[in-house]
Residue, then its C-alpha position, 0 to 999 in steps of 0.5 A: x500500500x502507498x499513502x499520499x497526503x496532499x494540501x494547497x497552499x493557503x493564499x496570503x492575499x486578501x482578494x484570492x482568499x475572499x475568491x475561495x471562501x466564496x468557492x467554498x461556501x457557495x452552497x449550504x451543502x457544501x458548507x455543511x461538508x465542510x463543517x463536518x469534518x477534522x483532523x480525521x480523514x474521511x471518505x465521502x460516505x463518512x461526510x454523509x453519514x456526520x452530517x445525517x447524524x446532525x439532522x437525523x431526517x431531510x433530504x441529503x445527496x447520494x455519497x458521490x456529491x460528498x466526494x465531489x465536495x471534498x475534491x472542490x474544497x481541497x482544491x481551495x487550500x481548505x481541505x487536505x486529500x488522502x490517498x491509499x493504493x494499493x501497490x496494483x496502482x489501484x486506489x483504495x481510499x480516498x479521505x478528506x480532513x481540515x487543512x490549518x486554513x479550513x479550520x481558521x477560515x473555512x469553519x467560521x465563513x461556513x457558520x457566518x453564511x449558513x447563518x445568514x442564509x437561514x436567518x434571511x431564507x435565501x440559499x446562498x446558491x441564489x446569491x453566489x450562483x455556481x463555481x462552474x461559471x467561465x473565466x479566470x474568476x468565478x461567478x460566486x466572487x464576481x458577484x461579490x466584487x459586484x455588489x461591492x461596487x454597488x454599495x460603494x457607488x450606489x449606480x453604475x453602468x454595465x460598462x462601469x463593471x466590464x472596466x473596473x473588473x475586467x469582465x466581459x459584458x455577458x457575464x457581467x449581464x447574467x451576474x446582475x439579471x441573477x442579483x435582480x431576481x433575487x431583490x438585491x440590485x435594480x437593473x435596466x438594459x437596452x437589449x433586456x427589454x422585458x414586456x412592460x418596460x417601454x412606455x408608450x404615448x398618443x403622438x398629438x395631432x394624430x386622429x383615433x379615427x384613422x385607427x385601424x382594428x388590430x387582429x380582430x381585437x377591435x374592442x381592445x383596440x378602441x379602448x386602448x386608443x381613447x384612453x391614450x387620446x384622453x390621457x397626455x402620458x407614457x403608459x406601459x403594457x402592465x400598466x394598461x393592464x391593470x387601467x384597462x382591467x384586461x387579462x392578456x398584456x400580451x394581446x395589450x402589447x401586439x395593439x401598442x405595437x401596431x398603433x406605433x407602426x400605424x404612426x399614432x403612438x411613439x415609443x418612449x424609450x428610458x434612456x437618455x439620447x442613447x447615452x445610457x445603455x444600462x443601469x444597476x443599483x443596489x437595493x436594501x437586501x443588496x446592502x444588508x447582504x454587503x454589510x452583514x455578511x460580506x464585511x465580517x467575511x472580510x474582518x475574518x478574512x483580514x485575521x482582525x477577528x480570528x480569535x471571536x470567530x472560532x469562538x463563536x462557531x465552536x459555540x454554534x456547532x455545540x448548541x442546540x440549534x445547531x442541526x436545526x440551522x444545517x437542515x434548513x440550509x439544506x433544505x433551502x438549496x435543495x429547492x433551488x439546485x438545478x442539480x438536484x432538480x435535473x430533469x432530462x432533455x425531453x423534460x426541459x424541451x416540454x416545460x419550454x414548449x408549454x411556456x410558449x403556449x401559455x405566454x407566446x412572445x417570451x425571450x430566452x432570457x425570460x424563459x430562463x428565469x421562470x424555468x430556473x435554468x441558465x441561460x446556456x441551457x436555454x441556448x442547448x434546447x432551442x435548437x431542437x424546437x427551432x421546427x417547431x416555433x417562430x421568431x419575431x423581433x421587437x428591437x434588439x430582442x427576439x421573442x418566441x412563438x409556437x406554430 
């Protein structure tokens, strides 16, 4: 038999080690892995097996995941990696153990996120997204880097982040529609352009008797015109919706866009002589995010509050609420894991084809964001639907219709 123990280096930098640490507790899994283990190598069935003993009942991942985990927080300097085989060159065993590193930073961050994750019932999966993203840097630290700026600077410009981070513009996009989703940041941009966001208004001097019926909406097409006339303002389609009591805004918005094609209404655009092409700004759950969890990660981080740290995990992991607080966090990303929740190729192109039927019209970015998918995966299935829908473009965008 021949026994191989293998560490990382730790970084001293205080951004590389910040880039890990949000590697490393990206999940409440993971953290929970991380949490459960010590000076004493174990295999990933053993990490299993800790952690239900700590919540005793609720869902956990078959043991592969837990061997995945160990390999991801031992290539963070956060894990070391035993290794026996046998002297065939076959491997034995595999077990994980805390390295110096995982037991200074990686348990208190563990204990800070989980924390905050339960205690504002969101995973952090949601916040941080996933470590499989492209590029030198991952997602979970962009987003970081992101929410920093914004609570520095309040309002920035997509072309603010692509310069002061050295990203290119498409993930910069994602991180923020993700942020978005979530209620942490506010985010506007030409070319994302969802129902409802352009307003439209009655051009003065254009008669509503010139009006032509718009696909045999006549009703609709007429109320809709009047209230223009009658009212000297912009209005968008979700707010017409509600004015108008009328349940189709997608029905609103083919009328608003032929009456602009017939010259009645213009289109009023929210940016300025097309100087502001995007706009971000930071909300509340942004800045509480920022200053309640990422500023003690970077104190901790910065060995200004090591000692009160450890101190303060060895108490949580001792009390009560313990299992409680690794249980919850599981549960809440269990609910949001495109892993976990996986469903086939055929599955997915089923859920996009009913979608369309249901709400004709919807971009790929709108499609992913009510499926919960990434954008890639969006892009993998709809060449195979390609036969079985239309396109139409509105702008810089291209809406979606079934046959």
């Amino acid at each position: 038999m021949q026994e191989r123990i293998e560490e990382k280096p730790f970084p001293n930098n205080l951004e590389d080690r910040l880039a890990i640490i949000a590697n490393a507790v990206n999940t409440e899994l993971k953290s929970a892995a991380l949490l459960h283990l010590d000076d004493v190598p174990r295999e990933g069935s053993e990490i299993r097996a800790k952690i239900r003993e700590t919540i005793w009942r609720g869902y956990l991942p078959r043991t592969q995941s837990f061997k995945e985990y160990g390999n991801t927080l031992h290539e963070i300097a956060l894990v070391a990696k035993k290794t026996i085989t046998r002297d065939t060159g076959e491997v034995e065993y595999i077990g994980y153990s805390l390295t110096e590193a995982g037991k200074t930073y990686g348990l208190p961050c563990a204990v800070l996120s989980l924390r905050y994750a339960v205690e504002n019932k969101i995973s952090m999966f949601q916040i941080f997204g996933s470590t499989l993203s492209k590029g030198k840097s991952r997602a979970p630290y962009n987003r970081i880097r992101i929410l920093r700026e914004l609570r520095n600077f309040e309002k920035l410009r997509e072309k603010d982040f692509v310069e002061s981070l050295g990203l290119n513009d498409s993930p910069v996009k994602n991180h923020l529609y993700a942020l978005a989703k979530i209620g942490f940041v506010e985010f506007d941009s030409v070319g994302a352009k969802q129902k409802g966001k352009y307003k439209y208004q009655w051009i003065k001097g254009k008669s509503i008797d010139k009006v032509k019926t718009v696909k045999n909406r006549s009703s609709l097409t007429k109320r809709i015109a009047e209230y223009l006339t009658n009212n000297d303002k912009a209005f968008d389609c979700n707010e017409l919706k509600e004015i108008l009591e009328y349940s189709h805004v997608e029905s609103i918005c083919t009328v608003l866009c032929s009456l602009e094609r017939q010259g009645c209404v213009e289109r009023i655009f929210p940016w300025k002589g097309g100087e502001l092409m995007s706009r971000a700004k930071i909300l509340d759950n942004g800045r509480k995010f920022h200053d309640k969890l990422y500023l003690p990660l970077i104190e901790l981080l910065s060995d200004n509050s090591l000692e009160v740290s450890r101190q303060e995990q060895e108490t949580f992991r001792e009390s009560q609420e313990y299992a409680n607080y690794i249980r919850r966090g599981i549960e809440l990303y269990r609910r949001v894991s495109q892993n976990i929740n996986r469903k086939s190729p055929e599955e997915r192109i089923e859920e996009i084809k009913a979608l369309l039927r249901n709400k004709p019209g919807m971009t790929r970015t709108e499609i992913a964001d009510i499926l919960g998918i990434s954008m890639a995966s969006v892009n993998k299935y709809f060449p195979q639907l390609s036969k079985g829908i239309r396109t139409k473009k509105e702008g810089q965008e291209i809406r979606y219709f079934m046959c």
